[in-house]
Structures are given as C-alpha cells and as structure tokens.
VEXLUMPA-156641 format. One line per field, with one value per atom (N, C-alpha, C): z, x, y; atom name. Coordinates in steps of 0.1 Angstrom, whole numbers, plus 5000, padded with zeros to 4 digits. Last residue first. Layout:
N
pz	(Z	...)
px	(X	...)
py	(Y	...)
atom	(CA	...)
//
This chain:
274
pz	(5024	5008	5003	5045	5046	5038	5029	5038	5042	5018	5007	5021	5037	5030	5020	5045	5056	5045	5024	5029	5036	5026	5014	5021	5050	5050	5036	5047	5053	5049	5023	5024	5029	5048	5034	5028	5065	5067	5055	5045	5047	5053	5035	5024	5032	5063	5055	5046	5060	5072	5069	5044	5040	5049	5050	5042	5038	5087	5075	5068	5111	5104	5093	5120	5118	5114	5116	5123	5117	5117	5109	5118	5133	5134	5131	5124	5136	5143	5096	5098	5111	5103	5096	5096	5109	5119	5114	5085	5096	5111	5075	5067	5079	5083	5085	5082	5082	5091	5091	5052	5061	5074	5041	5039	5043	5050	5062	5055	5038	5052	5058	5010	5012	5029	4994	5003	5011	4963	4966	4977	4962	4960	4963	4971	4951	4956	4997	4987	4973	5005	5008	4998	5001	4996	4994	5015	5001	4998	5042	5035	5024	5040	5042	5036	5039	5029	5031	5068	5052	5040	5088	5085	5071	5081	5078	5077	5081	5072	5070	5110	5106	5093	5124	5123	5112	5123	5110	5114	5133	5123	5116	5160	5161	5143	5159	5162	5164	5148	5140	5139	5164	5158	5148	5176	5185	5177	5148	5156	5161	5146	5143	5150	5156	5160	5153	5138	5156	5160	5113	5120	5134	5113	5109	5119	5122	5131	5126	5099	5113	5119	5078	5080	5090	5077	5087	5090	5062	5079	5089	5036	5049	5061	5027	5035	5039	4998	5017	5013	4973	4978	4992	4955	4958	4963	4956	4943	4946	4976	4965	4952	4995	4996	4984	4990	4985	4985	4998	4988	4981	5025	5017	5004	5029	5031	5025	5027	5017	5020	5050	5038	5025	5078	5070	5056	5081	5084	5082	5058	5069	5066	5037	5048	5059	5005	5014	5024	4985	4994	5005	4957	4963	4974	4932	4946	4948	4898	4906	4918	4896	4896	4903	4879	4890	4894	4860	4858	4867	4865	4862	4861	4882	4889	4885	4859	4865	4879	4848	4839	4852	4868	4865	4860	4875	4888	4877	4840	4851	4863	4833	4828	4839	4854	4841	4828	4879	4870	4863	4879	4882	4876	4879	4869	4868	4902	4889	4878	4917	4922	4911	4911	4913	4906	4918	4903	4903	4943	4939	4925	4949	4955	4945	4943	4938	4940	4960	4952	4938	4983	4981	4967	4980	4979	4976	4971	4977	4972	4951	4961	4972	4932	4928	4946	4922	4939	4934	4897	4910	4922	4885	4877	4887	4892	4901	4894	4883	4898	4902	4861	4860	4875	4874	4861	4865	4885	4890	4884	4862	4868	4877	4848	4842	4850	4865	4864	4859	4866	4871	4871	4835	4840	4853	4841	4833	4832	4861	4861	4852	4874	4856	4861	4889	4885	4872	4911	4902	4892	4932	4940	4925	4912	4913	4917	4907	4897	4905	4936	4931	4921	4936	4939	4940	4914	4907	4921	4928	4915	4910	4944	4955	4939	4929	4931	4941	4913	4920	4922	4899	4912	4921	4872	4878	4891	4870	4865	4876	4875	4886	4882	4847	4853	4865	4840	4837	4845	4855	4857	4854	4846	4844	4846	4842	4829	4832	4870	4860	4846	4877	4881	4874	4862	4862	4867	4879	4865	4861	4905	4902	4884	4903	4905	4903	4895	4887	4890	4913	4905	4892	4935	4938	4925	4923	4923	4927	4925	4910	4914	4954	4947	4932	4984	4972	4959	5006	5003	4988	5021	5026	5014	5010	5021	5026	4982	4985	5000	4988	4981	4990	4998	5007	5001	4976	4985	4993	4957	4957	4966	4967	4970	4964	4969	4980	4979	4939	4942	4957	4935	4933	4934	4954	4954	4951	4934	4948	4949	4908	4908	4923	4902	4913	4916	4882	4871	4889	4896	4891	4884	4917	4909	4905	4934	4934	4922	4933	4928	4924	4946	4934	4926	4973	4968	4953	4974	4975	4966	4973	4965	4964	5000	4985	4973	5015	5015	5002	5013	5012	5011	5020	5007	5003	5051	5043	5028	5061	5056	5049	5056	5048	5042	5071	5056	5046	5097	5091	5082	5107	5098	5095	5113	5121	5116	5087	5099	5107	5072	5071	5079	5085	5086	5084	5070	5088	5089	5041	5049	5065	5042	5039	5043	5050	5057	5054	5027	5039	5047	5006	5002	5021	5015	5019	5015	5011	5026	5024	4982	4991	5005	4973	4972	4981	4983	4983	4986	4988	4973	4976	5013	5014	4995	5041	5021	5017	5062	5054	5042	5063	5067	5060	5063	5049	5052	5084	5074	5063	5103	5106	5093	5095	5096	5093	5097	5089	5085	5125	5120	5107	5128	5134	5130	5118	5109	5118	5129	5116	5112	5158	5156	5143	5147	5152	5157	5139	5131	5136	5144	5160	5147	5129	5132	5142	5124	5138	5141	5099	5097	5119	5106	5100	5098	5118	5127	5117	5091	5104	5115	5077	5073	5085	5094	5088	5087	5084	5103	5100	5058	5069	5081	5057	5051	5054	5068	5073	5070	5050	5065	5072	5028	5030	5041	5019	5027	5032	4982	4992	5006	4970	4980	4991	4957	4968	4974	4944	4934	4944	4957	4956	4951	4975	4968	4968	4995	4977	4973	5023	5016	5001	5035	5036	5021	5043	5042	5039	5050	5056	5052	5039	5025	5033	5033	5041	5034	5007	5009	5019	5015	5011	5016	5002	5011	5004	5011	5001	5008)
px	(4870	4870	4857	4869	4874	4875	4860	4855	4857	4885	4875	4863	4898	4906	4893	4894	4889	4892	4895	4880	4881	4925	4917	4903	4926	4932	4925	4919	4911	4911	4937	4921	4912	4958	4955	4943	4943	4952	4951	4937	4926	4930	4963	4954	4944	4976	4982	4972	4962	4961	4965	4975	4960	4958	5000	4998	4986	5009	5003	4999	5016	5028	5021	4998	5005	5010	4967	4973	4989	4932	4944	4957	4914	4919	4932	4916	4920	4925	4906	4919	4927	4885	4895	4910	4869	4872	4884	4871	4877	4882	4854	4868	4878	4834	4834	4851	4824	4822	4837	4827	4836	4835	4807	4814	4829	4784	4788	4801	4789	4786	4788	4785	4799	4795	4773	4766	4781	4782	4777	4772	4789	4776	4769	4816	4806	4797	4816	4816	4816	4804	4797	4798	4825	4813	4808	4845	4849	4837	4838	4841	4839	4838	4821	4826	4860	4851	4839	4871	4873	4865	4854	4851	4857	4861	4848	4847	4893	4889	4873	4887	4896	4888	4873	4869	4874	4896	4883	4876	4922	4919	4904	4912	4914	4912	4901	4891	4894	4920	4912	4904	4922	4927	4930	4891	4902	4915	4868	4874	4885	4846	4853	4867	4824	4821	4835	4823	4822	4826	4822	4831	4837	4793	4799	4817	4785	4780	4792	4797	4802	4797	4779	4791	4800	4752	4753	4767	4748	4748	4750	4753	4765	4760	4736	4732	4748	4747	4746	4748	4744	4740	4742	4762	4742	4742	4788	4785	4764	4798	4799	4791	4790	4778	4781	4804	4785	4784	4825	4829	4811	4821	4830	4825	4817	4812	4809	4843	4836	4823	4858	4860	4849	4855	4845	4847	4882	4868	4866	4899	4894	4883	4899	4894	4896	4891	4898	4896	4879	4888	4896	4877	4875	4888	4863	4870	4867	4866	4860	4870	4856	4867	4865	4828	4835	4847	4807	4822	4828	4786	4787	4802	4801	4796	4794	4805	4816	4812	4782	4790	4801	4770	4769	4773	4786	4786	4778	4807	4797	4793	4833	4824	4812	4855	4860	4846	4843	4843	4851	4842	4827	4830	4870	4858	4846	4876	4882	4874	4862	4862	4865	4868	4854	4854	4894	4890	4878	4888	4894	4893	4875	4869	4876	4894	4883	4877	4918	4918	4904	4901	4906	4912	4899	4889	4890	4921	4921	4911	4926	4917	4914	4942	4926	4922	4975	4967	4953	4983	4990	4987	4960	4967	4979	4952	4942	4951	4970	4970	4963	4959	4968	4974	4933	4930	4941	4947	4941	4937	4956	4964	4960	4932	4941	4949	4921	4910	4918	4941	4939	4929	4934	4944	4950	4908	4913	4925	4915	4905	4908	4934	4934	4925	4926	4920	4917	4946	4949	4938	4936	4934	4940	4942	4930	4925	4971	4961	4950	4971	4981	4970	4962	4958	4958	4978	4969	4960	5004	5002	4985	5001	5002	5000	4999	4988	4986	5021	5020	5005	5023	5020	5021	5023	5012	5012	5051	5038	5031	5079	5067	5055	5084	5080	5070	5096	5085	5080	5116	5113	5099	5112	5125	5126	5087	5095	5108	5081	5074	5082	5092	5098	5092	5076	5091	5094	5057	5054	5069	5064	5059	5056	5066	5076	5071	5042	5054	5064	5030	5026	5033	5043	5038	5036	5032	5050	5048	5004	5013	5026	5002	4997	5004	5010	5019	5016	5008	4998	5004	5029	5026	5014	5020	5019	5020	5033	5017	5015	5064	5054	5037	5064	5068	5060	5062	5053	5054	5079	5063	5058	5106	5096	5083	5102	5103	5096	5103	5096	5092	5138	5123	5112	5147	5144	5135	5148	5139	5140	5162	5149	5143	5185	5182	5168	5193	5183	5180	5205	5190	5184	5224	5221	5208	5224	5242	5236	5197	5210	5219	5190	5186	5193	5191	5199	5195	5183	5195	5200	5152	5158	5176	5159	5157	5159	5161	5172	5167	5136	5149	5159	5119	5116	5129	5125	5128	5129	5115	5128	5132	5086	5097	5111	5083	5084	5090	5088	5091	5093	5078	5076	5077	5097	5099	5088	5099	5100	5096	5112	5099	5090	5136	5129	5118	5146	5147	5138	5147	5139	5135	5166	5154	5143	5184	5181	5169	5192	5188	5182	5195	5180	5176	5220	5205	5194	5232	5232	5222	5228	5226	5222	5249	5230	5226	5272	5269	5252	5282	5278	5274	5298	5283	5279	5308	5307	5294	5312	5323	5319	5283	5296	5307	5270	5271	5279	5277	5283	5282	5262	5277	5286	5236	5243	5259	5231	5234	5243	5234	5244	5243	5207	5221	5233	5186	5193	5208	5189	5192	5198	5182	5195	5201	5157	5161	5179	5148	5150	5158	5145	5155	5158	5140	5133	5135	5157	5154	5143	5158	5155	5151	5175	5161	5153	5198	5194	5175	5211	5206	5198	5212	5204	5201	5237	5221	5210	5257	5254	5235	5261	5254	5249	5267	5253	5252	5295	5284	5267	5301	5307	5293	5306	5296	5294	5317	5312	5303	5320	5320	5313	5306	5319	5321	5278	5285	5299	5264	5280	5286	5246	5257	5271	5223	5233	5242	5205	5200	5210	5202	5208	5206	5169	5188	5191	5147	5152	5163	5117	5128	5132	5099	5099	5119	5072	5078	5090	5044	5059	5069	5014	5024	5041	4983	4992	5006	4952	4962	4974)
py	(5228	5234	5242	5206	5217	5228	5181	5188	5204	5175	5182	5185	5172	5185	5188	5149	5160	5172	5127	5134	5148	5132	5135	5136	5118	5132	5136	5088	5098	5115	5084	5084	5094	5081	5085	5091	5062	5072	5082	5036	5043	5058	5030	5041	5046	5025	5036	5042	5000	5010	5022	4987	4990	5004	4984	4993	4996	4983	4980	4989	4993	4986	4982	5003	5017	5007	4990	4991	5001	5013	5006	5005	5026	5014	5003	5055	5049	5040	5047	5056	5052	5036	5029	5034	5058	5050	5040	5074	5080	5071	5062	5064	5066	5061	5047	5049	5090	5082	5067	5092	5094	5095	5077	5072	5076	5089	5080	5073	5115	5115	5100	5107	5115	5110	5083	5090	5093	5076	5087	5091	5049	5056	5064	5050	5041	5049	5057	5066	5062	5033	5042	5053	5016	5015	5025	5029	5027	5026	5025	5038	5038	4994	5005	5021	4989	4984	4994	5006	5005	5001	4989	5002	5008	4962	4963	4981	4959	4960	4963	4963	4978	4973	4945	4960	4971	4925	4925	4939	4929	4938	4935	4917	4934	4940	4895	4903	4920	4873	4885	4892	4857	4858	4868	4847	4857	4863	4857	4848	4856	4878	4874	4869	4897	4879	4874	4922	4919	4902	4914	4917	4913	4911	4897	4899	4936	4924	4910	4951	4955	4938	4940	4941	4942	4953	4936	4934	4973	4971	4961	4963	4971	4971	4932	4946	4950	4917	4914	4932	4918	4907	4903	4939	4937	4928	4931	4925	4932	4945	4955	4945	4927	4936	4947	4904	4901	4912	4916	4912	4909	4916	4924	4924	4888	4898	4907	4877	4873	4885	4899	4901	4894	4906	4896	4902	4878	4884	4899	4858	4868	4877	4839	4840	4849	4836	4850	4848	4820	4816	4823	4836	4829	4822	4858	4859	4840	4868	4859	4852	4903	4890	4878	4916	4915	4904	4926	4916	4917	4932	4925	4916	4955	4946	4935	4973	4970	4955	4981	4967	4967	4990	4979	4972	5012	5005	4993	5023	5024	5011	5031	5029	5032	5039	5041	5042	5033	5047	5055	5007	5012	5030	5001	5000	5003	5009	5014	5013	4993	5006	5010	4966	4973	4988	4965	4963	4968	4968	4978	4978	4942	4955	4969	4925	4924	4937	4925	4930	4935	4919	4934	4941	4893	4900	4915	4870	4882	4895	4846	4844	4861	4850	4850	4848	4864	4860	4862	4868	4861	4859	4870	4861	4854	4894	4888	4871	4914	4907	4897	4919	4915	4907	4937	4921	4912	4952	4949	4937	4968	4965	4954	4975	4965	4959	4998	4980	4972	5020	5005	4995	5021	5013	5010	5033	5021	5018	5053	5044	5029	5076	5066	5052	5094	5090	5081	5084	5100	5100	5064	5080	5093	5041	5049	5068	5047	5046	5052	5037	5052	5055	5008	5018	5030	5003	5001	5007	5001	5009	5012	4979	4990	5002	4957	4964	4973	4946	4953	4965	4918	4918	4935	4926	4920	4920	4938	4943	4943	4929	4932	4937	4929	4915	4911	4951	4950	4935	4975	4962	4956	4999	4993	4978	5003	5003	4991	5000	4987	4990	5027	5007	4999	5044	5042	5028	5040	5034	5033	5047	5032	5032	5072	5067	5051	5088	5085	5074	5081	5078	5073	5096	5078	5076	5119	5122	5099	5123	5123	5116	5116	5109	5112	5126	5126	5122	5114	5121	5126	5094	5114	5118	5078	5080	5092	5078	5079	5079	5083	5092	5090	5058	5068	5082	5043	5042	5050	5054	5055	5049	5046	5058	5064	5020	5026	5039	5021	5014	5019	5033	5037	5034	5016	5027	5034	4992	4991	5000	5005	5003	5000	5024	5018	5015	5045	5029	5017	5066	5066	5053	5068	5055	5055	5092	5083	5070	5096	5103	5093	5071	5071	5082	5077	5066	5067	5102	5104	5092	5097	5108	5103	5081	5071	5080	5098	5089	5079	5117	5121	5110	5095	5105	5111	5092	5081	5084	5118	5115	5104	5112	5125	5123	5092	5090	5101	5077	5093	5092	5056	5060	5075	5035	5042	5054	5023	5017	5025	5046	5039	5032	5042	5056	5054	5022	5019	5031	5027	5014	5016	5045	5048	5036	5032	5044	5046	5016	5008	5017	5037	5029	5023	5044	5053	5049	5023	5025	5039	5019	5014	5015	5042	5038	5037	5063	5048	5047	5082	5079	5064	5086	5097	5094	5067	5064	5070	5080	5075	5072	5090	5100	5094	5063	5069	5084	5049	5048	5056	5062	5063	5060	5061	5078	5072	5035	5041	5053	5034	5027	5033	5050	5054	5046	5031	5048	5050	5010	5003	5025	5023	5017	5013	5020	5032	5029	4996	5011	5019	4967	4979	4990	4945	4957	4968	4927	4927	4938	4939	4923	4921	4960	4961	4952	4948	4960	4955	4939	4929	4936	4958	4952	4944	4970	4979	4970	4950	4954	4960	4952	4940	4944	4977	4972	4959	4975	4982	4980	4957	4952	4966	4970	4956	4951	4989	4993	4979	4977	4994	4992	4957	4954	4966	4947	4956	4953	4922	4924	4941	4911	4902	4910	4924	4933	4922	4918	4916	4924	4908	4919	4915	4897	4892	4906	4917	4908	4907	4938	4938	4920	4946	4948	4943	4915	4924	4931	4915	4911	4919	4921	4930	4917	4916	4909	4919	4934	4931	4924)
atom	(N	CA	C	N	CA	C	N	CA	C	N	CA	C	N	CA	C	N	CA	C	N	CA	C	N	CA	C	N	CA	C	N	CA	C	N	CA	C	N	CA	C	N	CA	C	N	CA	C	N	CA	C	N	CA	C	N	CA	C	N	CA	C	N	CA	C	N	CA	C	N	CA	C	N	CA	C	N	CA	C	N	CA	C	N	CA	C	N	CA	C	N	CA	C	N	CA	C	N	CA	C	N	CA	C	N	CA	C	N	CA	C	N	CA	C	N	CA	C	N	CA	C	N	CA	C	N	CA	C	N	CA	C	N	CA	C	N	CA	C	N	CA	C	N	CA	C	N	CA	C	N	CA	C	N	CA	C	N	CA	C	N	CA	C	N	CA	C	N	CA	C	N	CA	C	N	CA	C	N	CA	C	N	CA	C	N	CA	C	N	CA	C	N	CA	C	N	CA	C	N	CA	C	N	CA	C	N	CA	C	N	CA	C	N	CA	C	N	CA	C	N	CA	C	N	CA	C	N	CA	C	N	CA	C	N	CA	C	N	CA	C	N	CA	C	N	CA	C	N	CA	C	N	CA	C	N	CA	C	N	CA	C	N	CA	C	N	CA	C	N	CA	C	N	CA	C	N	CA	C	N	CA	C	N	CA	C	N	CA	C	N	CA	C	N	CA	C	N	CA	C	N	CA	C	N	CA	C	N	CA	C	N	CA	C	N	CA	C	N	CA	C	N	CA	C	N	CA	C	N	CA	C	N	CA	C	N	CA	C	N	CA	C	N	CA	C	N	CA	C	N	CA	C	N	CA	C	N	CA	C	N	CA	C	N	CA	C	N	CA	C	N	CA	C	N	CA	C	N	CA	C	N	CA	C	N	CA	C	N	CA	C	N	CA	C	N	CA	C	N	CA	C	N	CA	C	N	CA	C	N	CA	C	N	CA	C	N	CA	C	N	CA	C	N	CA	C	N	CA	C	N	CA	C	N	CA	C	N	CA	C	N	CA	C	N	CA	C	N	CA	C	N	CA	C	N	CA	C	N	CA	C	N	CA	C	N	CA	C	N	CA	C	N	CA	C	N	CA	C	N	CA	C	N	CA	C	N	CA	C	N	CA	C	N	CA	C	N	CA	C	N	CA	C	N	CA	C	N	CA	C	N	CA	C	N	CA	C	N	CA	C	N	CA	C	N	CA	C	N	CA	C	N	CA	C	N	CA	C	N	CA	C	N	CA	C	N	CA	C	N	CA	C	N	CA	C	N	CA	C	N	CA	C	N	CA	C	N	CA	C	N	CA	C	N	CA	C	N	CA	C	N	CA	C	N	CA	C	N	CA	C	N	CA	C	N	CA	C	N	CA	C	N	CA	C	N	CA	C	N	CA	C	N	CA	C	N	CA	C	N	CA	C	N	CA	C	N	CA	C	N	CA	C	N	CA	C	N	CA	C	N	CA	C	N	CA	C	N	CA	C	N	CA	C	N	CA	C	N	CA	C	N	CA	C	N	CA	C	N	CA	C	N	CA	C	N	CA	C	N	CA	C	N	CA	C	N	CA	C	N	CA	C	N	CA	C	N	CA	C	N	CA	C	N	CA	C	N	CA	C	N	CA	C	N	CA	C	N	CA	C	N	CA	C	N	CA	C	N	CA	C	N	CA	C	N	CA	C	N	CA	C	N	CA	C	N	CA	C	N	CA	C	N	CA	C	N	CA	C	N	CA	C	N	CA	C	N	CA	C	N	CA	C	N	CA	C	N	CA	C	N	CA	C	N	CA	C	N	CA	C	N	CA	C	N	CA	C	N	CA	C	N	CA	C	N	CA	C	N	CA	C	N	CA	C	N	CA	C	N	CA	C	N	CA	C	N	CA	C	N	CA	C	N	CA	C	N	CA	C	N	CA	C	N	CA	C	N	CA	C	N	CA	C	N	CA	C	N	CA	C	N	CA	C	N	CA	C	N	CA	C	N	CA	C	N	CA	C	N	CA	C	N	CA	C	N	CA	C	N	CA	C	N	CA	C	N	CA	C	N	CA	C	N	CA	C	N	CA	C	N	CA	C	N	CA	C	N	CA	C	N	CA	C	N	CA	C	N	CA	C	N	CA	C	N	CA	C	N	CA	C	N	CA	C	N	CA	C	N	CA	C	N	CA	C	N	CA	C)
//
C-alpha cells in the first residue's frame, strides 16, 4: 500500500500560540531526529500544556521512534484540548492498530471519515482495521472506493479479496477481483495470479528471490506476507504462520505493511497459545 509520509511543512495556518516552538518540532520531524522533535516538544508543551498541536507533533516524533503507547497518549491529549482535531484522530487509529487495538483503530478512523468524509476513498489503512474486526463488507467497499484513487496497487486487490471472499465466498470473491495493473514491484503481479488460481505459492519466493537490486530486500517481505495471507484464505493455519512470522521479521520497522504483518503475527501466536 503506498502511505503518504505522515512528516511535512506545518498544516496549522490560523496557530499563533507557541508557533515559534511548532516550527522548531516540526523541522526536528521533517529531519526525522524524533528523538530531539519529543524533547523540543516536552519543552513546549511545560509552557503551553493546552496546546493540540504540540502533542499531535509529540505524538508524530514518538511514532517515529515507535513508542506507540506513548504516542496513544499524546494524541488522547491533543484531541482533549480539541476533540473535532481530526489528524489526531487519524494518528491514533493507527497508533491504536499497532498496538493491537483493533475496536478502539476502529473507532477512531470511522470518526475521521465522519468528520472528514472526502478521505473516504483513500483510506485503506480503515478498510484493513475493517477487516482484522470482521466487517467484511465494508471493507470490500472501502477497498472498491480505493481502487478509484490508486487501480494499479495489487495490495489493494488482495485485501478486496480477502473481505470479500468472507463476506460471501472465495469464488464470487475471485470472480470479481479488481482489475490490477501496472504494480511493479516484485513479485506482487505474482501476488496477485496466485489469489486469482493462476500461479503456484511455491513459485512466489523464487520470483522474489531474483528481484532486481532495488528490491531485493523488500520483495521477500511482501512474498512472505502474500503467502501468510494466502495461506490463511485457505485454511492451512501451519504454513500460514510460517510465512506470517517471517514477514514479521522482514518487514521494514519504518513501514506500515510491516506493521500489519507484526500485527498479524501477534494475533497468530495468541490463537496458538489458546
């Protein structure tokens, strides 16, 4: 999935309170030096302890850094001092679903699509919340609605799958599969033949393997993913946490795919553990 970095120039035109600090913050996070963007924070929000902002920024640099707890805590806050603070709440469904949080992510992203209905379509970080709570058909919708701002992303294809295969069943959901094109990384078209029946999983890894220098670290990650996910469409629990597990490993820690399979994983081991 392609994720909009979430680090950029200040989006606060009408802040006067403290502006001289929420520059400093924001330039710290835009440099990605987190760990300097929370300590400039701390300093400000001691002097301006109501000000949103400088705990939405906190909660960015924590993310960063990914102590999501606390970041859970600085977006709770910035959303106190300003509950209609819609990026916040946006933030913290993802900070939610990352700790594992799945109702509370859940909530919080349908709340931002109220408040901001416009991001509907492009948020398919919702339409995979959707899936892990099991509203099946809405996310297949959510997923439809995405495919209207990015057709060429196979992941999103995969996950429309996934919703639909058990809102209804793995055939009409295959029948109507979104029509992918143009995803070039490896080996996502792959990806993509072997949830339609039309390339073996086992070949997936090999396509992987051979994938140009450019994307010879993450095409593993997305082939062990795609195979988890496959695996568990169809019911074989054992290698579909095999492959879950390795994705877990793989994923890189500054991406949010890498996060679901993380995610993901912890859900397999706890139903393992049961």
């Amino acid at each position: 999935m392609k994720l909009i970095p979430f680090i950029f120039a200040l989006m606060f035109p009408f802040q006067t309170e403290g502006i001289e600090d929420l520059l400093k913050v924001d330039q710290a996070l835009r440099g990605k030096a987190f760990e300097k963007a929370v300590k400039l924070a701390d300093e400000a929000i001691a002097k301006s302890p109501k000000n949103e902002r400088l705990y939405y920024l906190r909660g960015l640099a924590n993310s960063g850094l990914r102590d999501y707890a606390a970041a859970l805590k600085d977006f709770d806050n910035s959303l106190k001092a300003n509950p209609k603070f819609y990026n916040a709440l946006d933030q913290r469904g993802s900070a939610n679903f990352r700790l594992g949080k799945m109702k509370e992510a859940g909530a919080d992203f349908d709340e931002y699509i109220k408040l901001v209905p416009d991001e509907y379509p492009g948020h398919w970080r919702r339409g995979i919340v959707l899936y892990y709570l099991g509203r099946f058909k809405e996310g297949k919708e959510q997923f439809e609605s995405y495919q209207k701002v990015e057709n060429s992303d196979v992941e999103n294809g995969v996950w429309h799958y996934l919703c639909f295969a058990r809102a209804e069943t793995p055939e009409k959901a295959r029948a109507a599969m979104l029509p992918i094109q143009g995803d070039r990384r490896v080996p996502m078209t792959e990806v993509y033949l072997m949830f339609q029946g039309k390339f073996a999983p086992e070949k997936i890894l090999e396509i992987a393997a051979n994938a140009p220098a450019d994307q010879e670290k993450i095409a593993p990650f997305y082939a062990h993913l795609y195979l988890g996910l496959y695996y568990e469409s169809i019911d074989d629990k054992k290698k579909a946490a095999e492959h879950m597990e390795k994705a877990a490993k793989l994923g890189p820690l500054d991406h949010y795919m890498g996060d679901v399979a993380r995610v993901h994983w912890n859900i397999l081991k706890k139903d393992k553990d049961r």
